[in-house]
C-alpha positions, 0 to 999 in steps of 0.5 A: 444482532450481527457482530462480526466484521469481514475484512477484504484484504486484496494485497500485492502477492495474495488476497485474503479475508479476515473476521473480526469480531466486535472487540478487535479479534481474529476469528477466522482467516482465509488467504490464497496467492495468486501470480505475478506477472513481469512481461519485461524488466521494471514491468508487472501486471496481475490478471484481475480476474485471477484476483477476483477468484483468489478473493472469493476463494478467501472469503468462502475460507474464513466464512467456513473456517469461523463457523459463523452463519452469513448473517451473523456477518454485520458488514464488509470492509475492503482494502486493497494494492492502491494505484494499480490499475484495472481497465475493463468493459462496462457491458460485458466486465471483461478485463481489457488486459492485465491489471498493471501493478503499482510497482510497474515503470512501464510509464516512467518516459510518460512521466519524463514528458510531464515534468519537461512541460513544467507541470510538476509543481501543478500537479502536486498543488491539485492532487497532493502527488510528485509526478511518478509512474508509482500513479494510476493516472499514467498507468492508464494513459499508458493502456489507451495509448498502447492496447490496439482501440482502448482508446476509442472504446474510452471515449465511446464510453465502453471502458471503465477505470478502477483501482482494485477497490473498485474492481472488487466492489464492481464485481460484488455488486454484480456490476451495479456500483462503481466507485471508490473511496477518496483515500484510494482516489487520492493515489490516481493523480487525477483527484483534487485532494481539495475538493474532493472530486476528479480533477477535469484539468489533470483528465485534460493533461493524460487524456483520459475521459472522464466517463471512466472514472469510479464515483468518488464517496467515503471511506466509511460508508455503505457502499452498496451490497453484494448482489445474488446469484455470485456462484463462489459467494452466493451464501454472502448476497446482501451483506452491505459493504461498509468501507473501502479504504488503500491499505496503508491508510486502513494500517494507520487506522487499524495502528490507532493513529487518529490524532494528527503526528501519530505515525505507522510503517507497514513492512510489506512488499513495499514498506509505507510510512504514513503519518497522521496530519490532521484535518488540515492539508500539508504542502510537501517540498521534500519528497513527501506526499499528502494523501487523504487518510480517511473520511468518516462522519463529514470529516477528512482527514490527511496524511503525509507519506512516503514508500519504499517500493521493495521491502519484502519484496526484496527478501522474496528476491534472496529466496525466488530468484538467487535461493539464497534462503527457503523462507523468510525466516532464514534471512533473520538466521543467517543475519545474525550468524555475523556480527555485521554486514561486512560493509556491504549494502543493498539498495533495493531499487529494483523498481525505482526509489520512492521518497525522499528520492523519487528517481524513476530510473534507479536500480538495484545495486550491491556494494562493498562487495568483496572477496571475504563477502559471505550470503549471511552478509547479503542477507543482513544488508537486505534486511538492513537496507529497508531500515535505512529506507524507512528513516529517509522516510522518517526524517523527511517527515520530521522535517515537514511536520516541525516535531519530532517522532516520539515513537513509530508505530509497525506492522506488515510480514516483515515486522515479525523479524526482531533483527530488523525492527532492533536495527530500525530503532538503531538507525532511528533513534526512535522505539519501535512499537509492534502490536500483539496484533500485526494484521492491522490493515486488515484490522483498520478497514474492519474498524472502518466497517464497523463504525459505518455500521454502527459495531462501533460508535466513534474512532475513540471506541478503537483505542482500547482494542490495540495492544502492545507486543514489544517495545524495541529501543536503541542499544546501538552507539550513536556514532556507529549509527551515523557512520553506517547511515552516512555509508548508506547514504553514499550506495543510494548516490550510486544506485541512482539515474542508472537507466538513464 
């Protein structure tokens, strides 16, 4: 009997495939980066057929390096970037132009247009969303409206829409399925997050036809199989693909967050807070979103949410574009080679703020810079920053949810760096618990699968799977945590509207 589960984890920067075996163990890994994109400021796009080739590259990695034979593979997972937007031809599956990614702005002035029709609050009842360029929704209007015919081709019902879950299962499936998981769609701003169906008045709003639109189905589910003939896959043809799942909802699956209040972050490029809330939609006033977490065996579940649009992304720029550092890891060093961050700060709003802020036209900013200001206080003020981030996120949560936080669960790259996950329990005031294994958005589209499958029985049957690394506790005085997060605080004030 197959006991193996691959996961498909088509991420911002790479794409990457893991085997996981029944008792929740890495067995091979195969990952390949692809390029970034930025035509102009506060724009990025991928090239979906560059993602498309990575992954097959992954897949055929991890199927080699494991040793395993194709059968021994029981199914096949997927998770993926969300919101990002895919447009291609239904006849020929040819990308009409670039993937525009979710951290893309490039329809910001689309959604400035929404909110002074005063369709906000609308909006945010039918799709649990603010109104923000962060959704697939504007991304698409933004092609029909500004790529020479795409808009005449959608209405003739020559182009499909898909975010990358969807763009993947197309392509799988040699163009037989085109659907996506509700957790997925629930990031477009065009699905009910009620009735679990597209929304025909929010189409009507951005103008986008219907037709182009994937099948809604859930998250645990088989989705279809992957198709003959592939050329860099052949040796996977027939293999059910079981799940599709956005990767911050399979992150608080793979973190065993199954019991409403439950809460994870991932430090990824972006860093992502979502918590467990239950069977039941929340309404949010305070930035939050509601998003569905998964659906499995007839149930919906809902999660609040809140993004940090750079994170890791942030550290990539100490080491791309100002070669400050060579690796990530340097970043730890030369944080920790000061005593503090010599009143600097860095708000990392390269693309915008996310929750509990939500300015489209804010942007990165330095500040308390002076002349004794060394690339080791930068440093740690980077790494800083995304940890005040997180507990604006978190605060936020506690205030909806009416509990407080006993502890929050991490993972991500940059959960690795001990210098940070001990300022985040600082500035929190919370622990921090990190597993043994930090591939959990991987590990929770797997669970995904398997349970789909029948690898695994129940949700329950996944809690014994998951370790723990180490727990990080406050060490910090807890007035010197108030006075530096009061300071933060005060740089996000100025960082905001700066485009306006």
């Amino acid at each position: 009997m197959a006991e193996y589960i691959m996961a498909i984890d088509q991420g911002t920067t790479s794409s990457r495939a893991i085997i996981f075996d029944k008792g929740g163990n890495i067995v091979a890994t195969g990952q390949n980066q692809f390029a970034q994109i930025y035509p102009a400021p506060g724009w990025v796009e991928h090239d979906p057929e560059e993602i498309l080739s990575s992954q097959y590259l992954s897949m055929s990695q991890a199927l080699e390096k494991s040793g395993l034979a194709p059968g021994d593979i029981a199914g096949i997972g997927i998770t993926n970037q969300r919101e990002t937007t895919v447009i291609w031809d239904r006849h020929t599956g040819r990308p009409l132009c670039n993937a525009i990614v979710w951290q893309c702005r490039r329809s910001a002035d689309i959604c400035t247009r929404l909110k002074d029709e005063g369709l906000t609050d609308f909006i945010m009842e039918r799709s649990g969303l603010l109104i923000d360029a962060y959704f697939s929704g504007t991304k698409i209007k933004w092609i029909l409206d500004n790529i020479d015919g795409a808009r005449s081709r959608a209405e003739n019902g020559d182009l499909v829409f898909g975010t990358v879950d969807s763009w993947l299962i197309w392509n799988l499936t040699g163009g037989r399925v085109h659907a996506t998981d509700y957790s997925n769609a629930s990031r477009t701003m065009l699905f009910n997050i009620d009735s679990l169906t597209w929304d025909s008045e929010l189409c009507k709003i951005l103008g986008i036809p219907m037709g182009m639109l994937p099948e809604p189905v859930p998250t645990s589910w088989e989705i279809g199989k992957i198709a003959k003939g592939i050329r860099p896959i052949e040796k996977f043809a027939g293999i059910p693909i079981c799940s599709s799942m956005g990767d911050q909802q399979a992150a608080l699956l793979g973190q065993g967050c199954i019991s409403p209040g439950q809460a994870k972050n991932t430090y990824g490029t972006g860093c992502f807070t979502l918590m467990n809330a239950g069977s039941t939609r929340k309404k949010c006033t305070n930035g939050l979103l509601t998003s569905i977490a998964w659906s499995m065996g007839g149930e919906v579940c809902y999660a609040l949410e809140g993004s940090v649009f750079n994170a890791g992304s942030s550290i990539q720029w100490l080491r791309d574009e100002l070669g400050l550092i060579s690796t990530a890891h340097e970043c730890d060093i030369l944080a920790e080679s000061v005593p503090d961050n010599g009143g600097v700060y860095a708000v990392s709003a390269f693309t915008g703020l996310g929750a509990p802020h939500w300015d489209m036209y804010a942007r990165g900013a330095i500040l308390g810079l002076t002349r004794g200001t060394t690339k080791a206080h930068l440093a740690r003020a980077v790494l800083e920053g995304i940890a005040y981030q997180v507990k604006d996120l978190l605060d936020a949560m506690e205030e909806v949810s009416g509990e407080p936080l006993s502890v929050l669960r991490v993972d991500g790259g940059a959960s690795v760096s001990d210098f940070m996950m001990q300022f985040q329990t600082d500035i929190l005031r919370k622990p921090i618990d990190r597993p043994k294994l930090v591939e959990t958005t991987a590990l929770g589209t797997a669970f995904s699968a398997g349970l789909s499958c029948g690898l695994w029985k129940s949700p329950s049957d996944i809690l014994g799977l998951r370790t723990v690394e180490r727990i990080f506790t406050p060490q910090m005085d807890i007035n010197e945590a108030k006075r530096l997060h009061n300071t933060w605080k005060r740089a996000v004030r100025r960082s905001m509207g700066w485009e306006k």
